[in-house]
C-alpha positions in Angstrom: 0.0 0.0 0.0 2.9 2.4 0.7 4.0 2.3 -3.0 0.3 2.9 -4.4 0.3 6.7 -4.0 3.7 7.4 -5.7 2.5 4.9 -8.4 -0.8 6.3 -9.0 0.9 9.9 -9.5 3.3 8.4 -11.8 0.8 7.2 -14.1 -0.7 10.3 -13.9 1.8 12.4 -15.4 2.4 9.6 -18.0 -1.3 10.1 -19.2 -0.9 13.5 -19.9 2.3 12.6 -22.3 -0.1 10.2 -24.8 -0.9 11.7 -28.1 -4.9 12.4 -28.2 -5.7 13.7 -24.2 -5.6 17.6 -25.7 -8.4 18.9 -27.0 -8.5 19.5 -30.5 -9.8 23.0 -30.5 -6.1 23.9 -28.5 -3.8 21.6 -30.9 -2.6 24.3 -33.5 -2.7 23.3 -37.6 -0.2 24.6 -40.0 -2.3 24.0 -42.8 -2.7 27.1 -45.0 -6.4 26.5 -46.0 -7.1 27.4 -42.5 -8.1 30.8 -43.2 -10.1 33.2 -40.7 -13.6 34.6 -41.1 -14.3 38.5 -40.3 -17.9 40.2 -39.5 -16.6 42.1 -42.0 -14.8 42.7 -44.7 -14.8 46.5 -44.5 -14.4 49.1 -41.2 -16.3 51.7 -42.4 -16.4 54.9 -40.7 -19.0 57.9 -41.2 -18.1 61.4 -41.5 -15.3 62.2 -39.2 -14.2 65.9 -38.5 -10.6 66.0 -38.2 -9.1 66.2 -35.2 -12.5 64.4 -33.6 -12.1 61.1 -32.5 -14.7 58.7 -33.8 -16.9 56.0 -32.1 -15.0 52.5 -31.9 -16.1 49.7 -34.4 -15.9 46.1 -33.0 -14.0 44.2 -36.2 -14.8 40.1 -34.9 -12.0 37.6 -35.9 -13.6 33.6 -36.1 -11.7 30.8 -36.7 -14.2 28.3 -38.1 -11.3 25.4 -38.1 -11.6 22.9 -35.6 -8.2 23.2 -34.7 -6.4 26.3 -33.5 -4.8 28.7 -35.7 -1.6 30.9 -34.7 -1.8 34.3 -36.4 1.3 35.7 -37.3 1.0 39.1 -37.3 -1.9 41.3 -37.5 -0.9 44.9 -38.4 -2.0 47.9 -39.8 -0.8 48.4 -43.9 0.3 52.0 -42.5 1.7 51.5 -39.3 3.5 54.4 -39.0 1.3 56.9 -40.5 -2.5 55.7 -40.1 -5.4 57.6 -38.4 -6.3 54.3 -37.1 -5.7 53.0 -33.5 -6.5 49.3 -32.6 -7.2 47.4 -29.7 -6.0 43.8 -30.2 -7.0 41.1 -27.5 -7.1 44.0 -24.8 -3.8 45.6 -26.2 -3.6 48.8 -27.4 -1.2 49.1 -30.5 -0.5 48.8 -34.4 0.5 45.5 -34.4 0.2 42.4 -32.7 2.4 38.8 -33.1 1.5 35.4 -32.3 -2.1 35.3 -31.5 -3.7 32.6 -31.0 -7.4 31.4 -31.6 -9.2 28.8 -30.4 -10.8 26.4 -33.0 -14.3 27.5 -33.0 -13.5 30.9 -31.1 -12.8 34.5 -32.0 -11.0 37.5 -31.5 -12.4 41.0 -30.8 -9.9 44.0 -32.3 -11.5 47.5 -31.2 -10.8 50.0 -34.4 -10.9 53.7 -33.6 -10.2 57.0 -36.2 -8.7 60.2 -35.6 -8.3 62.3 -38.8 -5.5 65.0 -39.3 -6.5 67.8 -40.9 -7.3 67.5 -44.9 -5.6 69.3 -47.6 -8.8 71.2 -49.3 -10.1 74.6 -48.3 -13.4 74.0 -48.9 -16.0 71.9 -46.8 -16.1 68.6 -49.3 -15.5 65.5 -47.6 -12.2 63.4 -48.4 -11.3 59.5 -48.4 -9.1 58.0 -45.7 -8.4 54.6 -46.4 -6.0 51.5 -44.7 -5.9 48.1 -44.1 -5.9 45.7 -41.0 -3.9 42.7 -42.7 -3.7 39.3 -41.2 -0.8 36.5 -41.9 -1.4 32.8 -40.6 0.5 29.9 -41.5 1.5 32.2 -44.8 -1.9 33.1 -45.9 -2.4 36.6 -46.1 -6.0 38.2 -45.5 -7.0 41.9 -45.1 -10.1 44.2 -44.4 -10.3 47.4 -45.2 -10.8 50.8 -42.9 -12.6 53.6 -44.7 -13.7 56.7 -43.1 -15.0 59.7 -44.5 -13.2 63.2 -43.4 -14.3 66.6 -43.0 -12.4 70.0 -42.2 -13.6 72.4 -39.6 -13.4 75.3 -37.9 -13.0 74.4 -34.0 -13.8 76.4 -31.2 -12.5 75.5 -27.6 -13.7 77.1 -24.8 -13.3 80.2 -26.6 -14.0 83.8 -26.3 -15.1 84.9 -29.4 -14.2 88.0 -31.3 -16.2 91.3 -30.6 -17.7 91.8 -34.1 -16.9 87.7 -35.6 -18.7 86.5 -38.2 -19.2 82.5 -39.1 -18.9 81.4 -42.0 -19.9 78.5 -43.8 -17.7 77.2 -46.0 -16.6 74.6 -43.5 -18.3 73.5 -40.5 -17.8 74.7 -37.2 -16.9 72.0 -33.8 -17.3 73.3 -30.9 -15.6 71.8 -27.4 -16.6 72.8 -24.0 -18.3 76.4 -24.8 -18.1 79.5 -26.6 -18.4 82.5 -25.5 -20.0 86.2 -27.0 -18.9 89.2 -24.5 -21.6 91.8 -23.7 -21.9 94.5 -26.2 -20.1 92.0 -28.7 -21.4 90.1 -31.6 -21.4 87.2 -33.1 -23.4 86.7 -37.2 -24.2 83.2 -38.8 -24.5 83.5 -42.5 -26.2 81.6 -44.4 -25.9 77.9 -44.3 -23.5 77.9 -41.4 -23.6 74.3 -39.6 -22.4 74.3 -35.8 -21.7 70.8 -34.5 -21.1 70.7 -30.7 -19.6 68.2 -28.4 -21.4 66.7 -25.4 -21.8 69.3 -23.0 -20.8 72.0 -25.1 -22.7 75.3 -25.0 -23.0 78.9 -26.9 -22.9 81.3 -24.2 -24.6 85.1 -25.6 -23.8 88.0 -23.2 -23.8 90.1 -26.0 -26.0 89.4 -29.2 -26.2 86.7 -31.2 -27.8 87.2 -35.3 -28.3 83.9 -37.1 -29.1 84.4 -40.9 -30.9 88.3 -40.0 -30.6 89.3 -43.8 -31.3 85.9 -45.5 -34.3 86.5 -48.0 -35.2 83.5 -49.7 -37.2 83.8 -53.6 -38.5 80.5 -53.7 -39.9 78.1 -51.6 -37.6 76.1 -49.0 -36.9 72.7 -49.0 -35.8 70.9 -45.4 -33.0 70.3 -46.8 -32.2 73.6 -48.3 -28.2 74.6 -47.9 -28.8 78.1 -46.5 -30.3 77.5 -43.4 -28.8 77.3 -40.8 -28.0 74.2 -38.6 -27.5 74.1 -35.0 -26.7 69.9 -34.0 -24.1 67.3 -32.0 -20.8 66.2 -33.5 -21.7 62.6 -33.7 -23.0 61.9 -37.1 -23.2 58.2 -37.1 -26.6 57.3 -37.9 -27.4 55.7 -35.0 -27.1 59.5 -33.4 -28.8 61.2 -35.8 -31.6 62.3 -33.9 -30.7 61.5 -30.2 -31.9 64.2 -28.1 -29.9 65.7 -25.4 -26.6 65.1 -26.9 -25.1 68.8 -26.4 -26.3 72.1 -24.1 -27.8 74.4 -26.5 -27.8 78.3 -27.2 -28.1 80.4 -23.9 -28.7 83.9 -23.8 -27.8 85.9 -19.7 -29.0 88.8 -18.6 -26.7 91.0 -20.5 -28.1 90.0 -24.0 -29.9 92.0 -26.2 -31.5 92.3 -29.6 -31.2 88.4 -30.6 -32.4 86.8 -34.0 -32.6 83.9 -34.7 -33.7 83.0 -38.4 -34.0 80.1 -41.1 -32.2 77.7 -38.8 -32.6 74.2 -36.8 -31.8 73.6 -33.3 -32.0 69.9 -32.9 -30.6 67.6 -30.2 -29.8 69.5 -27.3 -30.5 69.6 -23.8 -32.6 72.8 -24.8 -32.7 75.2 -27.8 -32.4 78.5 -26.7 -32.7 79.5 -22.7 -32.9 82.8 -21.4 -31.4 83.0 -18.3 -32.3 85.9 -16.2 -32.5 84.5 -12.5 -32.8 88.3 -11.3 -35.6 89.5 -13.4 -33.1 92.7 -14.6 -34.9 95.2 -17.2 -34.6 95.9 -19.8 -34.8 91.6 -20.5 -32.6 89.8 -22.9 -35.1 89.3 -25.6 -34.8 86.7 -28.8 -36.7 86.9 -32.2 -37.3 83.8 -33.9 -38.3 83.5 -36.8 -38.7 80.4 -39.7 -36.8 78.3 -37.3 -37.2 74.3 -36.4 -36.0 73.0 -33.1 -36.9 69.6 -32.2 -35.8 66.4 -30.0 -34.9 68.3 -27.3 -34.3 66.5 -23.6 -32.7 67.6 -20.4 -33.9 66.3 -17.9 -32.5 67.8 -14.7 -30.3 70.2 -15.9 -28.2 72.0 -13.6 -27.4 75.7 -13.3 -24.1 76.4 -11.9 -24.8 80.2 -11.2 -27.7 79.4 -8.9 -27.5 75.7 -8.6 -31.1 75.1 -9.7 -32.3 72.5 -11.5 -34.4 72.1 -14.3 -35.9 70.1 -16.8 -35.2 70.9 -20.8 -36.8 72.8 -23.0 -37.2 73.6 -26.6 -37.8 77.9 -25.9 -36.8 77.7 -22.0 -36.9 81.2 -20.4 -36.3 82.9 -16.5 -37.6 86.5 -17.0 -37.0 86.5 -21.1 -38.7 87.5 -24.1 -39.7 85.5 -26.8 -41.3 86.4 -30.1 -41.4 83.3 -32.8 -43.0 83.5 -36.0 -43.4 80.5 -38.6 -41.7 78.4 -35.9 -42.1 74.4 -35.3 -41.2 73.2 -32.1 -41.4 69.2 -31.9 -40.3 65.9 -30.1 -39.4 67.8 -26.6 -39.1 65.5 -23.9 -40.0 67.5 -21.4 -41.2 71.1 -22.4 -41.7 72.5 -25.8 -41.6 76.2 -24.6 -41.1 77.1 -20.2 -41.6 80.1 -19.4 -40.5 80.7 -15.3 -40.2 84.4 -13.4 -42.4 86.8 -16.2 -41.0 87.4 -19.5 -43.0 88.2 -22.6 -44.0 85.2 -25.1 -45.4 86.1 -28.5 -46.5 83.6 -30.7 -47.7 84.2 -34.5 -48.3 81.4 -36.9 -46.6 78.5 -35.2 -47.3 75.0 -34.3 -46.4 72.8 -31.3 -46.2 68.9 -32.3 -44.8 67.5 -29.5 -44.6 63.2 -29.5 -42.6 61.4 -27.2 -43.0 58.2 -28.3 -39.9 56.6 -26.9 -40.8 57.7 -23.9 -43.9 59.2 -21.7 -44.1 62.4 -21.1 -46.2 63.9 -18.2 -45.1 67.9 -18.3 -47.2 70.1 -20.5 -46.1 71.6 -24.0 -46.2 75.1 -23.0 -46.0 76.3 -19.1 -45.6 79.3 -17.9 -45.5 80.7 -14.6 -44.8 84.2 -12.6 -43.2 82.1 -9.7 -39.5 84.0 -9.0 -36.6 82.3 -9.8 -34.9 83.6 -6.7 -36.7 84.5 -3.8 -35.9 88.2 -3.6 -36.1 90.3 -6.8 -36.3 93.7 -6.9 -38.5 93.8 -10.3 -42.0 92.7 -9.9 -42.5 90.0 -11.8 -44.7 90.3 -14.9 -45.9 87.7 -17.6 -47.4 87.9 -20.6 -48.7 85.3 -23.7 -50.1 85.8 -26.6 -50.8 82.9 -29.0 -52.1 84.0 -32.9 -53.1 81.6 -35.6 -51.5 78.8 -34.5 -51.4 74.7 -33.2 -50.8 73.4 -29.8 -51.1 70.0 -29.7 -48.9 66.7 -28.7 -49.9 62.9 -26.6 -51.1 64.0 -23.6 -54.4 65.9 -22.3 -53.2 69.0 -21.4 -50.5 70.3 -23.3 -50.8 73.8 -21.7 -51.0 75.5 -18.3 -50.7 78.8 -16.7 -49.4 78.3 -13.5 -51.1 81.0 -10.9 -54.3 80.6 -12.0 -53.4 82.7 -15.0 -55.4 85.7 -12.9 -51.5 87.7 -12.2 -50.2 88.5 -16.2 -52.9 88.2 -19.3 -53.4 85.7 -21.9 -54.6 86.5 -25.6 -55.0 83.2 -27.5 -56.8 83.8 -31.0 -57.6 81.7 -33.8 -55.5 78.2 -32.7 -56.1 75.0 -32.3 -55.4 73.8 -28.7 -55.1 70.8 -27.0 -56.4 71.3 -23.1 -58.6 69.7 -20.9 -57.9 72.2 -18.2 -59.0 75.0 -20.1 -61.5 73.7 -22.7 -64.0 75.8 -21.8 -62.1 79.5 -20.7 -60.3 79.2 -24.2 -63.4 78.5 -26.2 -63.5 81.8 -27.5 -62.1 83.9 -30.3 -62.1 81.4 -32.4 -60.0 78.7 -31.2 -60.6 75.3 -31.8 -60.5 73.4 -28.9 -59.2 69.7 -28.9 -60.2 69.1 -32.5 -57.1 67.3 -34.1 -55.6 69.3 -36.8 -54.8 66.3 -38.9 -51.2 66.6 -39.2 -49.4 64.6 -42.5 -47.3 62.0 -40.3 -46.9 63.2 -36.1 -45.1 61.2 -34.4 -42.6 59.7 -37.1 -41.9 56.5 -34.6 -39.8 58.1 -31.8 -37.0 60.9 -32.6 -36.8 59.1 -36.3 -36.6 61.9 -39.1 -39.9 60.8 -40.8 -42.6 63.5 -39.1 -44.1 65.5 -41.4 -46.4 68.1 -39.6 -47.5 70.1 -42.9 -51.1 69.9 -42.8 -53.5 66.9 -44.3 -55.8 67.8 -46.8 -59.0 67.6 -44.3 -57.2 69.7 -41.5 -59.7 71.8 -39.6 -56.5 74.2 -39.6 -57.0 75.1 -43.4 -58.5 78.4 -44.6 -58.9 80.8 -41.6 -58.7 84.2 -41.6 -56.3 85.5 -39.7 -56.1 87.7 -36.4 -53.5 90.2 -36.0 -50.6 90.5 -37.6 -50.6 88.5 -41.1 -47.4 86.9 -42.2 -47.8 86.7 -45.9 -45.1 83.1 -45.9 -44.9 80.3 -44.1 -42.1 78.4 -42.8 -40.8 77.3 -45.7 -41.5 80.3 -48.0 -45.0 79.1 -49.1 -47.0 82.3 -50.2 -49.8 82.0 -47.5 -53.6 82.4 -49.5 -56.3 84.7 -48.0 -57.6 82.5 -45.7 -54.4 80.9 -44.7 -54.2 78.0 -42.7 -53.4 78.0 -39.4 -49.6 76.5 -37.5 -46.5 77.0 -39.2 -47.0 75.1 -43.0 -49.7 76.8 -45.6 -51.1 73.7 -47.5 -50.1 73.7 -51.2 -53.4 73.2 -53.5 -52.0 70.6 -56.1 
């Protein structure tokens, strides 16, 4: 018995010497047919700005053999000179030697781009090409890596020039915020695009003009290269109309005289904010005018100068003053236009489409209040609204309150259609339609997709209604508005 247990280990060690105990899937083959498989054959990239970083593409590596298979090398055609970085079995690098796969397993390689700057002055997007090439057992395979590149004009926590002027033969980045001084300011031409990284901000102490002298002679398509784009820097699609993505256009205390025309605000925490915590006079004020701004959502935003916090807004305002014409506000996850501590809000012509449909949304469209931002103001606080030939409507019941009873500041709503169960019989006057659906072309669009189309169907209740006050002869897209013209921001073509 005393020589069993040395005996028995013996034999064990033998065992593991006899050909056959490994597994075949860790027994490596030389054979050169043993080629590897790839999710795909190409990397491809959308439009990078230069010096931007891009999202990392997952790039899977299978061997399909049943026996393991040693890569060589797997490297980069342009080691030395690519915009490509890779991530190679959790190592960052170029290159990588002498990796092994499993038979039946794969290999993840992480594939990032960061594009210098491109050698044309104008804003036309350029070709970057290389190749991630693999060697095993002699057999060379590649895929490609393909990213589209775009120039810029970058702006990085920058204080802007006192009279500057954007221009748009390239885009503009922005990082962090930008700045406009009081008594400065700062003109968008015509078809100037502003991209903005996460958390980035334009910050107007001074005044802000976005296309103020663009006259348009015929009518306007969405796409139509002179308006003017406000939007996040990530343009994979899969971003394309995530809300919340960037801070949006704030306006303090100090701003004056604002326009803001032919342009679309899209995927911000909100659109435009006044921000006037003290209620100071005369009130930073903001004229908008043939403008869309849609998926908007911020929930909880913070303020660092009075550490409040608030939810987002398309139009959000403390003790501002709004005008909008021909405006569209749409898909804002919490409030299409918030109006907090008085402020003046005129709207002419515009229509309020808010869906949610990714997610449900309990605040109302428009709210406004005369509740003080901060406790002690020296300025009495004073509210008014007044809503002219237009649509508020959206997925829930109410989709607008005056907070305080509306008896403190007055209200003149004319000629609109208006979704409110709160107010469905005060409002019943003047000629508003109350909760009869204007028949919009396609609401909702399935969640922030690009597919909406709030132009009016050709049984809308909203066609042919005279109009009260003032008359804009064009809608928002340069549609000659008839006598009778219909009501929201879109005149209905006849065919």
């Amino acid at each position: 018995m005393r020589y069993l247990l040395p005996l028995l280990l013996v034999l064990s060690a033998l065992l593991t010497l006899l050909p056959g105990c490994e597994p075949k899937e860790n027994l490596l083959t030389t054979d050169p047919g043993a080629t590897l498989e790839f999710s795909s054959d190409t990397v491809l990239f959308d439009t990078v700005f230069t010096q931007v970083g891009t999202v990392t593409k997952r790039l899977w590596v299978y061997n399909r053999n049943r026996r393991a298979v040693k890569v060589e090398q797997i490297t980069l055609a342009n080691p030395g000179g690519s915009p490509y970085s890779l991530v190679i079995a959790g190592d960052e690098g170029p290159a990588a030697n002498n990796v092994e796969i499993k038979g039946g397993d794969s290999l993840q390689i992480l594939v990032r781009a960061r594009l210098g700057p491109g050698q044309q002055t104008q804003d036309k997007p350029f070709l970057v090409e290389d190749q991630l090439k693999f060697r095993t057992n002699g057999n060379d395979q590649a895929v490609r890596l393909i990213s589209y590149g775009r120039d810029a004009y970058f702006h990085r926590n920058e204080v802007l020039p006192c009279i500057g002027e954007w221009k748009n033969d390239k885009p503009h980045v922005i990082f962090g915020a930008v700045l406009v001084k009081q008594g400065c300011i700062l003109t968008m031409l015509p078809g100037t695009r502003v991209y903005s990284h996460a958390g980035a901000a334009i910050i107007v102490k001074g005044t802000l003009r976005v296309n103020p002298d663009f006259k348009p002679t015929s009518e306007l398509k969405a796409d139509d290269r002179n308006i003017v784009r406000f939007a996040a820097d990530r343009l994979e699609p899969f971003y394309d109309e995530v809300p919340g993505q960037w801070a949006g256009i704030q306006f303090d205390s100090t701003s004056r005289n604002n326009v803001v025309r032919y342009a679309e605000i899209k995927n911000a925490s909100f659109g435009l904010l006044v921000y006037n915590p003290g209620n100071q006079e005369p009130r930073p004020s903001v004229t908008v005018e043939n403008t869309v701004i849609r998926n908007i959502s911020g929930a909880t935003i913070s303020f660092a100068n009075g550490g409040q916090g608030f939810d987002g807004a398309g139009i959000f305002s403390f003790s501002g003053d709004f005008v909008l014409r021909n405006c569209l506000l749409t898909n804002c996850g919490e409030y299409a236009i918030r109006g907090i501590g008085g402020g003046r809000y005129d709207l002419n012509f515009c229509t309020i489409a808010n869906y949610t449909p990714q997610f449900r949304r309990e605040t109302n469209s428009l709210a406004f209040t005369n509740e003080a931002v901060r406790s002690t103001l020296a300025n009495p606080i004073q509210t008014s609204v007044t809503i002219q030939n237009s649509i508020v409507w959206g997925s829930i019941e109410d989709e607008l309150v005056f907070e305080n009873n509306g008896t403190r500041y007055p209200i003149a709503i004319q000629n609109s259609i208006l979704r409110t169960k709160a107010y469905r019989t005060t409002l019943n006057v003047n000629d508003n339609l109350i909760n009869v659906d204007p028949k919009f072309k396609r609401p909702a669009g399935g969640g922030f997709a690009n597919r909406f189309d709030y132009r009016l169907d050709t049984l809308s209740p909203a066609s042919n209604r005279p109009a009260r006050g003032a008359r804009l002869d064009y809608d928002l897209r340069n549609v000659e508005r008839g006598p009778a013209p219909d009501l929201g921001a879109y005149e209905r073509k006849n065919p």
